[in-house]
C-alpha positions in Angstrom: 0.0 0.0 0.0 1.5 3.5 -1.1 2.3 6.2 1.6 0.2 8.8 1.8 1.6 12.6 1.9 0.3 15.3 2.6 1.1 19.2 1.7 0.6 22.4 3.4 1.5 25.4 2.5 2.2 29.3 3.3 2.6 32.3 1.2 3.5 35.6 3.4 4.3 38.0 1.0 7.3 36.6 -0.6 8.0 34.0 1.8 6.7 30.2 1.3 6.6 27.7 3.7 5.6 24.2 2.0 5.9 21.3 4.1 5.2 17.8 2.9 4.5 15.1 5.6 2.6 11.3 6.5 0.4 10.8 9.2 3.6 9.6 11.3 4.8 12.7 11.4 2.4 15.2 12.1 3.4 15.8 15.4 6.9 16.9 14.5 5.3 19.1 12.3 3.6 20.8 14.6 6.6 20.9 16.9 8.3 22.5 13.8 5.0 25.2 13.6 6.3 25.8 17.3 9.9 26.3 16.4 9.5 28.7 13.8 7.0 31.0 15.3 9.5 31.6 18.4 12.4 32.5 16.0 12.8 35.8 15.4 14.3 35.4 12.5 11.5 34.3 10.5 7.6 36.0 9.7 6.5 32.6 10.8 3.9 34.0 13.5 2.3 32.4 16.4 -1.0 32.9 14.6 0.5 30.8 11.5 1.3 28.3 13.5 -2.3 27.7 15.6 -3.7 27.8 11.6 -1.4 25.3 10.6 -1.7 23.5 13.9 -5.5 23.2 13.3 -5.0 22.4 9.7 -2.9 19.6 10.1 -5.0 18.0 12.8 -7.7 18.1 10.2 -6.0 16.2 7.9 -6.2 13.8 10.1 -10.0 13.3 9.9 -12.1 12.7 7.0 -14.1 15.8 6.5 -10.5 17.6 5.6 -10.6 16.6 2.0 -14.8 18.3 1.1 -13.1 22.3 2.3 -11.9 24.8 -0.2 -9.1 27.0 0.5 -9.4 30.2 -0.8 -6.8 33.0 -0.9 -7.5 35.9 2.0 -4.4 38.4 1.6 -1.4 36.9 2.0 -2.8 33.3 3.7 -4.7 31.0 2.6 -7.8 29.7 4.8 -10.4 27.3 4.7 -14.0 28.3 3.9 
């Protein structure tokens, strides 16, 4: 049985995040979402990652796949 992957991503202005991941590692990810949004370095903000937080964790369910995403300024959300 093929792996399944999944992709998020974020545009912020110029910037783009794009993380590709499997159900065994979401966790990481979201300890990566962490990571980012307390380096200053980065635009990665602690609002991205509670989006992204959410958004993975959806993934994770079955109702994920029927949402849109439409572009809202510089993110992109679901409707």
């Amino acid at each position: 049985m093929p792996r399944e992957v999944n992709i998020l991503a974020l545009i912020k202005g110029d910037e783009r995040y794009v993380f590709v991941y499997d159900s065994a590692s979401r966790e990481q990810l979201i300890d990566l979402f962490r990571e980012y949004a307390a380096n200053p370095a980065l635009s990665f903000s602690w609002l991205d990652a509670a989006v992204l937080t959410e958004r993975v964790r959806r993934q994770g369910t079955s109702d994920w796949r029927t949402r849109r995403f439409l572009p809202t300024g510089d993110r992109f959300w679901a409707s």
